[in-house]
C-alpha positions as CSV (number, residue, x, y, z in Angstrom):
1,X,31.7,-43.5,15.7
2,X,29.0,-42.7,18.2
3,X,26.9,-39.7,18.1
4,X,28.1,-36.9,20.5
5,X,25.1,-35.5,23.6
6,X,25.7,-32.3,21.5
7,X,25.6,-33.5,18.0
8,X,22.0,-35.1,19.5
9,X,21.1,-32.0,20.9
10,X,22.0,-29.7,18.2
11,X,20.1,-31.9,15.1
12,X,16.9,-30.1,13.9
13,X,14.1,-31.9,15.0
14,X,12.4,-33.4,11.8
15,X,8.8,-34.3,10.6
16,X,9.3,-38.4,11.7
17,X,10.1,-37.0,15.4
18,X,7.0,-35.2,15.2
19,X,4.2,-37.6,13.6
20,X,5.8,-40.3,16.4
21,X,5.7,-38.1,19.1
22,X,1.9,-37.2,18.3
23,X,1.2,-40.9,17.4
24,X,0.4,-40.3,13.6
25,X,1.7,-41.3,10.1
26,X,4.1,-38.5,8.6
27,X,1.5,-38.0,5.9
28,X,-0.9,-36.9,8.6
29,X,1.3,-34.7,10.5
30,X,2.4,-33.6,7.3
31,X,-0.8,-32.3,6.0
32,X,-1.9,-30.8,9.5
33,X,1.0,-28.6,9.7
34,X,0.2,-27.2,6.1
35,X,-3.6,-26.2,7.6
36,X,-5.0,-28.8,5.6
37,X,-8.3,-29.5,6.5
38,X,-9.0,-33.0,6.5
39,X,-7.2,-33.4,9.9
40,X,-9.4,-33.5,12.4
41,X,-9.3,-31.0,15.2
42,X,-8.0,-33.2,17.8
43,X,-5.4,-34.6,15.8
44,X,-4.5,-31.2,14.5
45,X,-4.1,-30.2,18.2
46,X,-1.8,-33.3,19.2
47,X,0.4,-32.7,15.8
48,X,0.5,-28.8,16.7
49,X,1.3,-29.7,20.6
50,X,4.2,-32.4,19.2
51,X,5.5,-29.6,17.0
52,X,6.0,-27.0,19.6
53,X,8.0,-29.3,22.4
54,X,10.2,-30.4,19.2
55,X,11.1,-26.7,18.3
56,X,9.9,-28.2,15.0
57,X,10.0,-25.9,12.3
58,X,8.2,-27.1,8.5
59,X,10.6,-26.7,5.6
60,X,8.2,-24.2,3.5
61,X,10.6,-24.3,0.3
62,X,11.0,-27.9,0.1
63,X,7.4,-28.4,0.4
64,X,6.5,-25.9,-2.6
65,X,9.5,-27.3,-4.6
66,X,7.9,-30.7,-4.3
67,X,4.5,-29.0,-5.3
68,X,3.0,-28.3,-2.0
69,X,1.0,-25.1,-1.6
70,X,3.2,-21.8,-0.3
71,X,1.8,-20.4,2.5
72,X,3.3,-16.6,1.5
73,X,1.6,-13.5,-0.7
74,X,4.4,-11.4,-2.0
75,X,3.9,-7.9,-1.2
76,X,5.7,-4.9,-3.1
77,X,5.3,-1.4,-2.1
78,X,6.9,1.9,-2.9
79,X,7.6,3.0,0.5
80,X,6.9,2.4,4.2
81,X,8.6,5.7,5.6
82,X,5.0,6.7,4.4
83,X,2.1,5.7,7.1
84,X,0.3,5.6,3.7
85,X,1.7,2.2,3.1
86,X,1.8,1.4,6.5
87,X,-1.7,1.3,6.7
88,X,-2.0,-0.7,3.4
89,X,0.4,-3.3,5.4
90,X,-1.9,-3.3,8.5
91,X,-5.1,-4.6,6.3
92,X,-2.9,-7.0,3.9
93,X,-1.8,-8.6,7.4
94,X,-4.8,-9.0,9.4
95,X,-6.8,-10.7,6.8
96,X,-4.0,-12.6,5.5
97,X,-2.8,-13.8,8.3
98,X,-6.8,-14.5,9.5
99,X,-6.4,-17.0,6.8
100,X,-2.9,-18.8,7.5
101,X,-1.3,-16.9,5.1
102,X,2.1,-14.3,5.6
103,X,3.1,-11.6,3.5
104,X,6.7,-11.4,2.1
105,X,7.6,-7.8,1.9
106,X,9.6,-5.7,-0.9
107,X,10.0,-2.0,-0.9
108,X,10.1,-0.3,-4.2
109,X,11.1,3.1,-3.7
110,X,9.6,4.1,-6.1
111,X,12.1,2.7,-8.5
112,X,11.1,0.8,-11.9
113,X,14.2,-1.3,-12.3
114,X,14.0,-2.0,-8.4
115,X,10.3,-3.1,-8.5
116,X,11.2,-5.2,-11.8
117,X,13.4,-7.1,-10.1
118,X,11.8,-7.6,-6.8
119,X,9.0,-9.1,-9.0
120,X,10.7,-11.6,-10.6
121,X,12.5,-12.5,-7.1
122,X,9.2,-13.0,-5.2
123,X,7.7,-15.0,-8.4
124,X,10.9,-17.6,-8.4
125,X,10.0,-18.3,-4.8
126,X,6.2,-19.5,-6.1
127,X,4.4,-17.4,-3.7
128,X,0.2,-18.1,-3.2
129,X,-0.3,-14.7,-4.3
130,X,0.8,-11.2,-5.0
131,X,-0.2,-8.1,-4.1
132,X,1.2,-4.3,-5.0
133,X,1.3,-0.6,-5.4
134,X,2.7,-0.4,-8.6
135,X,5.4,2.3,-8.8
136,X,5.3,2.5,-12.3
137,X,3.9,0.9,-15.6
138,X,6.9,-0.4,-17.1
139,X,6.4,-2.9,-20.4
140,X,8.9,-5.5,-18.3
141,X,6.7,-5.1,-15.1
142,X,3.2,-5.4,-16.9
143,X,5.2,-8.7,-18.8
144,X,5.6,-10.0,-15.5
145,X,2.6,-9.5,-14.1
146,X,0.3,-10.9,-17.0
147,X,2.6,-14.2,-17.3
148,X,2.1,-14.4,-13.6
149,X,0.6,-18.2,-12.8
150,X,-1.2,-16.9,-9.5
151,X,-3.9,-14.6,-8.3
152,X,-2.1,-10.4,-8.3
153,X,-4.2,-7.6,-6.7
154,X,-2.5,-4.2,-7.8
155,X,-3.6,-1.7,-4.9
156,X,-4.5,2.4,-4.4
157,X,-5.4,2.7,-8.0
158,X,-8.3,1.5,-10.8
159,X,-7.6,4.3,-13.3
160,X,-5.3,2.3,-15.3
161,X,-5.1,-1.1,-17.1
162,X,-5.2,-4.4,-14.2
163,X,-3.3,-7.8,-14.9
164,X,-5.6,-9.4,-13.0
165,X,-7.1,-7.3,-10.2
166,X,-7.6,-4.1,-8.9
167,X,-8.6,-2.1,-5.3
168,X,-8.1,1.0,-4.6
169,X,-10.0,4.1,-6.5
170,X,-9.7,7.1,-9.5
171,X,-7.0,9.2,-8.3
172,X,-8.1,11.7,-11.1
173,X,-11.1,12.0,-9.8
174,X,-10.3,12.6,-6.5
175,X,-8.0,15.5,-8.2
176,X,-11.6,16.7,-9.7
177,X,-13.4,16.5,-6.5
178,X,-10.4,18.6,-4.7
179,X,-11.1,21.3,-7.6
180,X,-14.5,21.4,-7.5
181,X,-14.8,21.9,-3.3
182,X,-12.3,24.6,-3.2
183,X,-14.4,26.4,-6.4
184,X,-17.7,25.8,-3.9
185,X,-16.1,27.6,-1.0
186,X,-15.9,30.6,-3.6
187,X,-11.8,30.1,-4.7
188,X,-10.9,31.5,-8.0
189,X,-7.2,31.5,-8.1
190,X,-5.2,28.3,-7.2
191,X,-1.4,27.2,-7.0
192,X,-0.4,23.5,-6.8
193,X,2.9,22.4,-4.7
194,X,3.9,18.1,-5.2
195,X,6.7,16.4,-4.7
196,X,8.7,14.8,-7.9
197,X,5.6,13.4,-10.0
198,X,7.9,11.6,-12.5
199,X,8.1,9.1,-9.9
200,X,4.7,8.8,-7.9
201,X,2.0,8.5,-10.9
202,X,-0.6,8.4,-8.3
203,X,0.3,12.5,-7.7
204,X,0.4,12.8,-11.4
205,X,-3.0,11.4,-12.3
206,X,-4.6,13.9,-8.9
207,X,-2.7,17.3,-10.4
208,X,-4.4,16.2,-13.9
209,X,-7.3,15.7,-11.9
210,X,-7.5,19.3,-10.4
211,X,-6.6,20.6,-13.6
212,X,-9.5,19.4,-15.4
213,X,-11.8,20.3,-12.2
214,X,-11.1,23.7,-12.6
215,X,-11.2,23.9,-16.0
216,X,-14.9,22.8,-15.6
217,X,-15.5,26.5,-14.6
218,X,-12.8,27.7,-16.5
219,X,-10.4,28.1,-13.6
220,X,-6.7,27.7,-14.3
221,X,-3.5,26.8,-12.1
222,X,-2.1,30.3,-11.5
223,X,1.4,28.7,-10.6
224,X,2.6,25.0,-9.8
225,X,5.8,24.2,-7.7
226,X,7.4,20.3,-8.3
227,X,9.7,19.9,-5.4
228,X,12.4,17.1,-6.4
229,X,12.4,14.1,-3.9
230,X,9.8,12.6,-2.2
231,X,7.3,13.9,0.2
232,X,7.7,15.2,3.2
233,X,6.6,18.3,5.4
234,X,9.7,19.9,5.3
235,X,9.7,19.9,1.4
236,X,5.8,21.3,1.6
237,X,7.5,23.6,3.7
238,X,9.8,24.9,1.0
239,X,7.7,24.3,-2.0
240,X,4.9,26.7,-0.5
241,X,7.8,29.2,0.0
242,X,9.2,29.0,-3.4
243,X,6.1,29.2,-5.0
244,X,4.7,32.3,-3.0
245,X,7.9,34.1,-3.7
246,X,8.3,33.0,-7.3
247,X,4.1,34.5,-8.3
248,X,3.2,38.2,-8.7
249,X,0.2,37.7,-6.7
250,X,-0.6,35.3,-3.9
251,X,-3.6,32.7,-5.1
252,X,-6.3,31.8,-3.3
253,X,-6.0,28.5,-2.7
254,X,-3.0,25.9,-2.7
255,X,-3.5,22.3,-3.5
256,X,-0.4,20.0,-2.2
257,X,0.4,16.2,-3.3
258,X,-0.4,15.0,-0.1
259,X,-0.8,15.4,3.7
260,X,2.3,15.7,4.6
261,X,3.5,18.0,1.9
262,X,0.6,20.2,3.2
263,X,1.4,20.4,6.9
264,X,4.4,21.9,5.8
265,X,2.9,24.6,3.8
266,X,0.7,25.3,6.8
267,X,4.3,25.5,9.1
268,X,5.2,28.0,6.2
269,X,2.3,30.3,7.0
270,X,3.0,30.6,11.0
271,X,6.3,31.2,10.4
272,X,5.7,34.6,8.0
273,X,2.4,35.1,9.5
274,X,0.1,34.2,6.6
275,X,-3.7,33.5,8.2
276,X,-5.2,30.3,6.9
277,X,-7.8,30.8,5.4
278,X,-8.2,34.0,5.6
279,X,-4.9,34.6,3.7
280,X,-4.8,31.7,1.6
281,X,-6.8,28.2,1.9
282,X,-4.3,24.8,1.6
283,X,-5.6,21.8,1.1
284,X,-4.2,18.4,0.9
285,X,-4.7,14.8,0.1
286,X,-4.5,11.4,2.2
287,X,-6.7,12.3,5.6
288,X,-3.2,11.4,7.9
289,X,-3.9,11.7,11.3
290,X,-1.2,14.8,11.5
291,X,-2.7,16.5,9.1
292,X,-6.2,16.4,11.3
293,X,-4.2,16.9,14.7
294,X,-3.3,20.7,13.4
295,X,-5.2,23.5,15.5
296,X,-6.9,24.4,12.7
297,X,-7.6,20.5,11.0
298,X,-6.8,20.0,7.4
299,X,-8.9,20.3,4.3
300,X,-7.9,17.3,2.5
301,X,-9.6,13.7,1.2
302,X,-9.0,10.7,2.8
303,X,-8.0,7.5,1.2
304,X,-9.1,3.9,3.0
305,X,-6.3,2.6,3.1
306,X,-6.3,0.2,5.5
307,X,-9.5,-1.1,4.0
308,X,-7.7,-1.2,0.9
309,X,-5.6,-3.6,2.1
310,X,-7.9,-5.7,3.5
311,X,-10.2,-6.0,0.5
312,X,-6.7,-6.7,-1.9
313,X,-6.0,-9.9,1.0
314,X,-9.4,-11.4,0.7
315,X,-9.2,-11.2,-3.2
316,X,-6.4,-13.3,-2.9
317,X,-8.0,-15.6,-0.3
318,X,-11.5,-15.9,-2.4
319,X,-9.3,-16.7,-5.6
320,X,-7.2,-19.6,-3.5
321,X,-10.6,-21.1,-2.8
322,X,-11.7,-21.2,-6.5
323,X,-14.2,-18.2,-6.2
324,X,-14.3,-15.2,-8.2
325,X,-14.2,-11.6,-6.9
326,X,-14.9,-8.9,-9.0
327,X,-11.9,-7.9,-11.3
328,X,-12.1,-4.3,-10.2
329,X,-13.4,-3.4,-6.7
330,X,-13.9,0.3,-5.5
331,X,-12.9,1.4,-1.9
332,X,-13.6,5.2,-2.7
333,X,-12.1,8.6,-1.4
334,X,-14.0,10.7,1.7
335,X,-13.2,14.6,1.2
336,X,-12.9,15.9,4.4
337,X,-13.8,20.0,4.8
338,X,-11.4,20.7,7.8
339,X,-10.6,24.2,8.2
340,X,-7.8,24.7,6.1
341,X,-9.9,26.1,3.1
């Protein structure tokens, strides 16, 4: 039976239709819409042009079952309601998408058995790379990433052990460097206020952090308030209330989790009419842009995160091209005064 006009017109276009319209072999077209870079530029440009008036689109999976390289870096991360990660997206894109590449997205939340499973769902799909935030340290998790046949970059954190690679910095030390500004400006008595630690080890590893920066002077935590859930400036809100009514005496200074936890506590303070500083300094951790937009700016640090991302993507890239980056890279913390403290 003949083909129907709509059967013709609804078949996807395929790579034969392509390398004949451009006037190449289907090797060639083949290998110039992988990127690979023995095409030359003109016939790259024909193949590309053929391509396009086809509506031709490459069959990625059949071309990394059959031992082609993927062209995706499988990205986990604990949360994206949090511009923290947002920003850590923005970097991983730009410079992996600078060098033909695509991430493939999971969200965590935080979750161990959630990010154990999105790791072995992105690995079955043979991705170039991987890159995440680790939400926790789970023996199955670390199994995974070791066995891992591909370059990983784990992100935001160097303090513990690395598969592979790390970028990001001490989060314990920017804890310390927290404790020891607000003891500078002349502090003596401090509370804490964080969102669920048991969950974000990042916000663990800072309070430890702060802890041990005071007790460099012999400072102590007067009172510490863990909110349950995650972060958010209504929370900071509560958990600077709570923690205010629950002491006998008001502390000096209030160290929160992060940024947003913090803008609430400052939203706590207009509301009952508690001066900052002057009645008690807060200080918070991230450098968000909210956080800097208050009328009197934050006293927090600032974590690159964008630049975090960045570095993570071109660790990947430099390993796809047979280099070797540095297993551990740095992309420090920036305390920034404001006027909270």
């Amino acid at each position: 039976m003949a083909t129907s006009q709509k059967d013709t017109r609804n078949r996807r276009p395929t790579l034969s239709q392509v390398a004949k319209r451009a006037g190449v072999s289907e090797i060639t077209a083949s290998r110039a819409l992988r990127g690979g870079g023995l095409v030359a530029q003109e016939t790259l440009a024909r193949v590309e042009q053929a391509a396009r008036m086809l509506n031709y689109v490459p069959n990625r999976l059949a071309g990394t079952l059959a031992g082609g390289a993927s062209r995706q870096v499988g990205v986990i991360l604990p949360s994206l309601s949090n511009i923290v990660f947002a920003d850590v997206l923005k970097g991983l894109e730009s410079r992996l998408e600078g060098g033909g590449y695509h991430p493939i997205l999971g969200i965590s939340h935080y979750d161990a058995e959630r990010e154990e499973r999105l790791l072995r769902d992105l690995l079955s799909w043979r991705p170039a790379g991987l890159v995440l935030a680790p939400a926790c340290n789970s023996a199955a998790s670390r199994a995974l990433l070791q066995a891992a046949d591909l370059p990983v970059v784990e992100i935001m954190d160097i303090d513990t052990d690395t598969a592979d690679m790390a970028v990001g910095f001490s989060h314990r030390s920017a804890g310390r460097a927290m404790a020891h500004f607000l003891l500078g400006r002349g502090y003596r008595t401090f509370g804490y206020v964080g969102h669920d630690i048991t969950t974000d080890f990042r916000a663990k590893a800072r309070l430890e952090g702060f802890r041990e920066g005071l007790a460099d002077i012999g400072a102590t935590l007067t009172g510490i308030r863990i909110m349950e859930g995650p972060s958010s400036v209504p929370l900071g809100k509560q958990g600077l209330e709570t923690l205010l009514r629950e002491l006998p005496e008001r502390p000096d200074a209030v160290f929160f989790s992060n940024d947003d936890m913090a803008v609430g506590g400052v939203f706590h303070c207009q509301t009952v009419g508690l001066a900052v500083p002057d009645g008690i300094a807060l200080a918070g951790f991230n450098g968000l842009s909210i956080g800097q937009a208050l009328p009197t700016p934050l006293t927090t640090i600032a974590s690159n995160r964008e630049r975090i991302g960045f570095v993570a993507a071109d660790n990947i890239l430099q390993r796809l091209l047979g280099k070797t980056p540095e297993r551990i890279q740095r992309v420090d913390f920036k305390l920034i005064p404001g006027g909270t403290a």
